[in-house]
FIDO-998447 format. One record per residue (C-alpha): x, y, z; residue number from 1; residue in one letter. Coordinates in nm, 4 decimals, m for minus. Example, Ala and Ser with C-alpha at 12.3 -4.5 7.8 and 13.67 -1.06 7.14 Angstrom:
BEGIN
{east->1.2300	north->m0.4500	up->0.7800	i->1	aa->A}
{east->1.3670	north->m0.1060	up->0.7140	i->2	aa->S}
//
This chain:
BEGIN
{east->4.4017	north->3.8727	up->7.6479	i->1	aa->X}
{east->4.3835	north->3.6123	up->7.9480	i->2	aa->X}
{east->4.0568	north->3.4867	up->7.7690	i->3	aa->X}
{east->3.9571	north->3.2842	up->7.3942	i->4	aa->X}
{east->3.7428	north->3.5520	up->7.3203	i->5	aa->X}
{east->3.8623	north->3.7514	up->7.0007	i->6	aa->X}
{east->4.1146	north->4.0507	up->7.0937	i->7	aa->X}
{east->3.9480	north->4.4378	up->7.0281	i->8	aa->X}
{east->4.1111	north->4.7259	up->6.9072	i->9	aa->X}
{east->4.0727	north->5.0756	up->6.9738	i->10	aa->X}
{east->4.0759	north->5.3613	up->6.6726	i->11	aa->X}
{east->4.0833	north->5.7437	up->6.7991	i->12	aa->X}
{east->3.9882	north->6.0357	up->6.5475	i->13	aa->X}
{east->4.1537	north->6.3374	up->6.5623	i->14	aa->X}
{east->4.1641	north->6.6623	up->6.3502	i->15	aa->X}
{east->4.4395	north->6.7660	up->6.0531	i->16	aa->X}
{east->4.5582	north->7.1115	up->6.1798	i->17	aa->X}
{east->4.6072	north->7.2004	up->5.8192	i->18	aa->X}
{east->4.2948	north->7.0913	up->5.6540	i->19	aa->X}
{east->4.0129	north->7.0439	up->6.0092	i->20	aa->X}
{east->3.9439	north->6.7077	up->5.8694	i->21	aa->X}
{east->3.8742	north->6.3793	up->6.0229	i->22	aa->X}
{east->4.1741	north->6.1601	up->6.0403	i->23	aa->X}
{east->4.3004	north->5.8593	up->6.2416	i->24	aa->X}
{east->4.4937	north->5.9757	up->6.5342	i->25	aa->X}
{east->4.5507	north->5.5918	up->6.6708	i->26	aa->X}
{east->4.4767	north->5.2358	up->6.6099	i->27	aa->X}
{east->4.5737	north->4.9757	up->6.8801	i->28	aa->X}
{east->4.4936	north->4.6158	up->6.9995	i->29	aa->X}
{east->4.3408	north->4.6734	up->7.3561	i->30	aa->X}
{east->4.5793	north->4.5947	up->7.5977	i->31	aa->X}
{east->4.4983	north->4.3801	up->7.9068	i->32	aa->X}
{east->4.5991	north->4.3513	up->8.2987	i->33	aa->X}
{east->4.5328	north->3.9891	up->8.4578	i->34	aa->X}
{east->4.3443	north->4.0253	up->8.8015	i->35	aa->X}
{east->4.2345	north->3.8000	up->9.0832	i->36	aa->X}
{east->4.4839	north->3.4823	up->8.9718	i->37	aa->X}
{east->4.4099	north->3.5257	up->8.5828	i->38	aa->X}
{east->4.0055	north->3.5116	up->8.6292	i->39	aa->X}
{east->3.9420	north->3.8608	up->8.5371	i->40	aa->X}
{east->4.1038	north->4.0872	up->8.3196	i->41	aa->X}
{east->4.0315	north->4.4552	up->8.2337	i->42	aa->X}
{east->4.1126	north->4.6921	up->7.9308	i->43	aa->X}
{east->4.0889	north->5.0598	up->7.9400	i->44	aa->X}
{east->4.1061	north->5.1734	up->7.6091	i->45	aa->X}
{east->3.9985	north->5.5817	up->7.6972	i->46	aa->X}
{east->3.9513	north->5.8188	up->8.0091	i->47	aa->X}
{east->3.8349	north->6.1700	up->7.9879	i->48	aa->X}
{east->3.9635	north->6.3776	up->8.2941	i->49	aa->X}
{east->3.7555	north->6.6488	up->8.2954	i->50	aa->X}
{east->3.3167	north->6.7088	up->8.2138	i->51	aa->X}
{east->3.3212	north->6.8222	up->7.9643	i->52	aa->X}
{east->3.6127	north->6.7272	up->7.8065	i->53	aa->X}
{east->3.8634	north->6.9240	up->7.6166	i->54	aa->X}
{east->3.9356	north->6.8071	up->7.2521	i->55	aa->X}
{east->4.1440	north->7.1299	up->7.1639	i->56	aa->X}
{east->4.5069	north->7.0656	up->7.0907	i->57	aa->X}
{east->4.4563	north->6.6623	up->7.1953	i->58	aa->X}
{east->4.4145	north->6.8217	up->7.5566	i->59	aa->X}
{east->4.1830	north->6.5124	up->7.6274	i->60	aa->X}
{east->4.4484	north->6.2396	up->7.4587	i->61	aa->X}
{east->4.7131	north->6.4600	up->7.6649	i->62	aa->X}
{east->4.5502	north->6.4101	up->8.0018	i->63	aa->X}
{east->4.4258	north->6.0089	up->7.9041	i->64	aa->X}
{east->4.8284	north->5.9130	up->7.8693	i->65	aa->X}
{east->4.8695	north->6.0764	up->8.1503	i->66	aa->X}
{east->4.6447	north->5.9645	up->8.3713	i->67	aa->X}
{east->4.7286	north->5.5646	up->8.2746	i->68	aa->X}
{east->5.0972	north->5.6146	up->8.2291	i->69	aa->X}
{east->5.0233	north->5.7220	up->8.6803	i->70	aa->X}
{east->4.9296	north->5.3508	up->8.7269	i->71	aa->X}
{east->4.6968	north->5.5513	up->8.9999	i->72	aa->X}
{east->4.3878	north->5.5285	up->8.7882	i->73	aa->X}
{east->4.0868	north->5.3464	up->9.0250	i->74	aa->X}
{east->3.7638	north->5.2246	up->8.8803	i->75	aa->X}
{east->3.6576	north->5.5918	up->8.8251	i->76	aa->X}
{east->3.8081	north->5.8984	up->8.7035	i->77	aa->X}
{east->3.7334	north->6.1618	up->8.9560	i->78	aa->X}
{east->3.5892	north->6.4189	up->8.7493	i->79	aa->X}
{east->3.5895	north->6.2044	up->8.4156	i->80	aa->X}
{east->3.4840	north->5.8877	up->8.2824	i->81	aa->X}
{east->3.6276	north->5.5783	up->8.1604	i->82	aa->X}
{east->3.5527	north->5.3110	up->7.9159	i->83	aa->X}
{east->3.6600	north->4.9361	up->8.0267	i->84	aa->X}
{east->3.6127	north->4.5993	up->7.8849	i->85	aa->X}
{east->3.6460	north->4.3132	up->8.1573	i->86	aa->X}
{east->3.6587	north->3.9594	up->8.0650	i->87	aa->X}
{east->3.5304	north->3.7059	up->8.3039	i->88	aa->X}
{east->3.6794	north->3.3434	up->8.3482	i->89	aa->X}
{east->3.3873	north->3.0606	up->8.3590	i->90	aa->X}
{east->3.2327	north->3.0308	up->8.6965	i->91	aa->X}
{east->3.4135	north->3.3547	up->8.8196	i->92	aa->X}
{east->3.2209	north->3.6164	up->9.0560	i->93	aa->X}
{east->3.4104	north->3.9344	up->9.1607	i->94	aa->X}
{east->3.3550	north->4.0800	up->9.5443	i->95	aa->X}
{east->3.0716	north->4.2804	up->9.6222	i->96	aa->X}
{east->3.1790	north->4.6305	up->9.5674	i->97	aa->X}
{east->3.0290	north->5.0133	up->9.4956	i->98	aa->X}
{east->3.1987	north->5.2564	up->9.2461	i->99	aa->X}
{east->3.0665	north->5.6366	up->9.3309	i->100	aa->X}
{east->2.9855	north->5.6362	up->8.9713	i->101	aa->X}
{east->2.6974	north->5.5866	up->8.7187	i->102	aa->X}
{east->2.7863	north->5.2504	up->8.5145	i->103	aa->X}
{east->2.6464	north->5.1974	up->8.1588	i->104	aa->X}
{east->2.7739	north->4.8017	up->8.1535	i->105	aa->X}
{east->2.6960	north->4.6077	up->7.8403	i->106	aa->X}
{east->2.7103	north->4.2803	up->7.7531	i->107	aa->X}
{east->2.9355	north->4.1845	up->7.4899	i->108	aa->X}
{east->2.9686	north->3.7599	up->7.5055	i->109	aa->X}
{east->2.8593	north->3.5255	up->7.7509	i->110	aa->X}
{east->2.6159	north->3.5386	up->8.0206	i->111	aa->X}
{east->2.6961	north->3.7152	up->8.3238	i->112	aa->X}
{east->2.4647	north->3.7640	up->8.6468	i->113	aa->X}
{east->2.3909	north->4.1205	up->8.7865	i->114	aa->X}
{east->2.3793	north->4.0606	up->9.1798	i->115	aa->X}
{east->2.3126	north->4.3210	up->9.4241	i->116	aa->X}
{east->2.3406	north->4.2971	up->9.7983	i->117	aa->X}
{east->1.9900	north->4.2947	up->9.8949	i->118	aa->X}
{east->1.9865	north->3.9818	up->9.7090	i->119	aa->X}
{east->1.8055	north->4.1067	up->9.4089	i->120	aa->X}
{east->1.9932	north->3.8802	up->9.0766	i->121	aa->X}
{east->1.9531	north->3.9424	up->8.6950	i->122	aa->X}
{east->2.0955	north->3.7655	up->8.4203	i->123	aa->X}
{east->2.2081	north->3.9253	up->8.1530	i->124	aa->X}
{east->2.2897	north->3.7870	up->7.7798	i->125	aa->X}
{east->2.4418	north->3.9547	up->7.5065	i->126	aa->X}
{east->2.3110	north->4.2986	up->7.4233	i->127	aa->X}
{east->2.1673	north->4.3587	up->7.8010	i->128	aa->X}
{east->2.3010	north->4.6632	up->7.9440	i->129	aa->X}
{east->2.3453	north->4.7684	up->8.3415	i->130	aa->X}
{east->2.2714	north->5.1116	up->8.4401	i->131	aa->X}
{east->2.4379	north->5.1084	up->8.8022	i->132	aa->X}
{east->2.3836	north->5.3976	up->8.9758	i->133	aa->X}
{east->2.6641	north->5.3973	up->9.2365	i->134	aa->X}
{east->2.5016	north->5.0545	up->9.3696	i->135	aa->X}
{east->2.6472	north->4.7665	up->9.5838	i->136	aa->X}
{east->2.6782	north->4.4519	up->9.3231	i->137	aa->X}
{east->2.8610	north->4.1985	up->9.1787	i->138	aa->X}
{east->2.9395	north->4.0171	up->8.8388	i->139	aa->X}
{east->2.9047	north->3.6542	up->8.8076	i->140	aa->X}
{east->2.9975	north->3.4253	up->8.5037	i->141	aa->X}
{east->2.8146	north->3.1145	up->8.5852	i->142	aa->X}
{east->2.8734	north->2.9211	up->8.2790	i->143	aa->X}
{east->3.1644	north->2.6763	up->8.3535	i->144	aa->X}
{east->3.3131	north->2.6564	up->8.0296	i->145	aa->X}
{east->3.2361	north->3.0226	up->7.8390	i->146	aa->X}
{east->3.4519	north->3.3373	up->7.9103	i->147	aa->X}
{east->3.1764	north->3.6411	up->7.9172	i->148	aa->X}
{east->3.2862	north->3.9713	up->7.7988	i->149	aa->X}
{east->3.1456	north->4.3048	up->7.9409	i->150	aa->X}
{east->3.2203	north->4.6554	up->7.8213	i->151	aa->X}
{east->3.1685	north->4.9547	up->8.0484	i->152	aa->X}
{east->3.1569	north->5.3479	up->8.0961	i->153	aa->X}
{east->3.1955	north->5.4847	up->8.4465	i->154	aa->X}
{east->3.0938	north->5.8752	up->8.4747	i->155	aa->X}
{east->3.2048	north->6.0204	up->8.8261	i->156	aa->X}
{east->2.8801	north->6.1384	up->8.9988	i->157	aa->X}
{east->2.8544	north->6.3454	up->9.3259	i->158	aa->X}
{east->2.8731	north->6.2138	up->9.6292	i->159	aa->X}
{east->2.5046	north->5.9706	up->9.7084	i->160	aa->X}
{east->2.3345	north->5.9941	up->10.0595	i->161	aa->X}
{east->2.1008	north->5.7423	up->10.1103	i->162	aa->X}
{east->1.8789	north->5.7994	up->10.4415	i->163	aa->X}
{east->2.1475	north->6.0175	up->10.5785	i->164	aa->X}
{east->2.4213	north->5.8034	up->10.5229	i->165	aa->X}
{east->2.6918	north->5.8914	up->10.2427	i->166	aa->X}
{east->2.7619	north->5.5605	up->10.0543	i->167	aa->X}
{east->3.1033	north->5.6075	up->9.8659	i->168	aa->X}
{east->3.3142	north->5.4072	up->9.7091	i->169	aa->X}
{east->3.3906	north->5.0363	up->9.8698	i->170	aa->X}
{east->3.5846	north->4.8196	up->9.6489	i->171	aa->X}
{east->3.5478	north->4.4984	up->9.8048	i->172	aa->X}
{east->3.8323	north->4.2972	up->9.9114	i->173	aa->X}
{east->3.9676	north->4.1458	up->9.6180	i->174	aa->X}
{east->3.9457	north->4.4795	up->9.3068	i->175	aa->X}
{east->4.3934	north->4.4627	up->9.3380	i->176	aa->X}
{east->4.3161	north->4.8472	up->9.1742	i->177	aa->X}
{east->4.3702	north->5.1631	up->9.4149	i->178	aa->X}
{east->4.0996	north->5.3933	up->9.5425	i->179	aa->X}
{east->3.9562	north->5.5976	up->9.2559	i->180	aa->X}
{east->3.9654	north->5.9206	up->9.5468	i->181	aa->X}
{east->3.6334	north->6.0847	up->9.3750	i->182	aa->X}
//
């Protein structure tokens, strides 16, 4: 990790095809991808590709290698969801962007302000979670010394129209990741 905050791991169950039991398929450290000159790094430790998703014969791991071994994967998982943790340098505030997604974004560490284009701000502190429903916004980290820490699940959702207008994806000018194409 880019930041001092303490490094996660992920664990995935799985099945014993002999016995049906519960057992440890994986346990990893998360791994991390710098962004925006080392001020914001992201983590993906699971995507599903498909609602719902298919657990039979590790179809779900199958298609989560898969889809991050691509290096195509955007924000969201057309058709799917993902789980990512983003760490946030002190005094760092991504672009203003919209994911056609709904967001479930928690709080982890830190402090980091909610800020949506009409101007409307929230700050949220460990424990606070974001439901962003396919929203323009930002993340700030206004502290100047504290990393903040932010866990998230995107879901795909169908396309919004807002007053006749269709408001899609728009990932800012500075995300570095490709279109999602949901």
């Amino acid at each position: 990790p880019l930041s001092n905050l303490p490094q996660l791991h992920r664990h995935i169950t799985t099945h014993s095809p002999t016995t049906g039991q519960a057992i440890i398929h994986a346990s990893t450290p998360f791994l991390w991808r710098p962004y925006d000159n080392n001020q914001l790094a992201f983590s993906v430790p699971y995507t599903t590709s498909a609602f719902p998703p298919d657990l039979n014969a590790d179809a779900d791991l199958l298609a989560h290698e898969k889809i991050t071994a691509s290096g195509t994967l955007g924000l969201v998982n057309p058709r799917g969801t993902v789980i990512r943790c983003v760490d946030f340098a002190p005094g760092y505030a991504c672009g203003m962007h919209r994911t056609q997604s709904l967001d479930y974004g928690i709080v982890l560490e830190g402090e980091v302000d909610m800020v949506l284009d009409s101007g409307d701000s929230v700050t949220m502190r460990r424990g606070d979670v974001a439901v962003q429903r396919a929203t323009q916004h930002q993340w700030v980290n206004r502290s100047g010394e504290v990393w903040a820490r932010m866990m998230f699940v995107l879901q795909d959702c169908a396309p919004l129209v807002v007053g006749g207008k269709e408001m899609g994806e728009d990932l800012g000018t500075n995300s570095g990741l490709p279109a999602s194409g949901n």
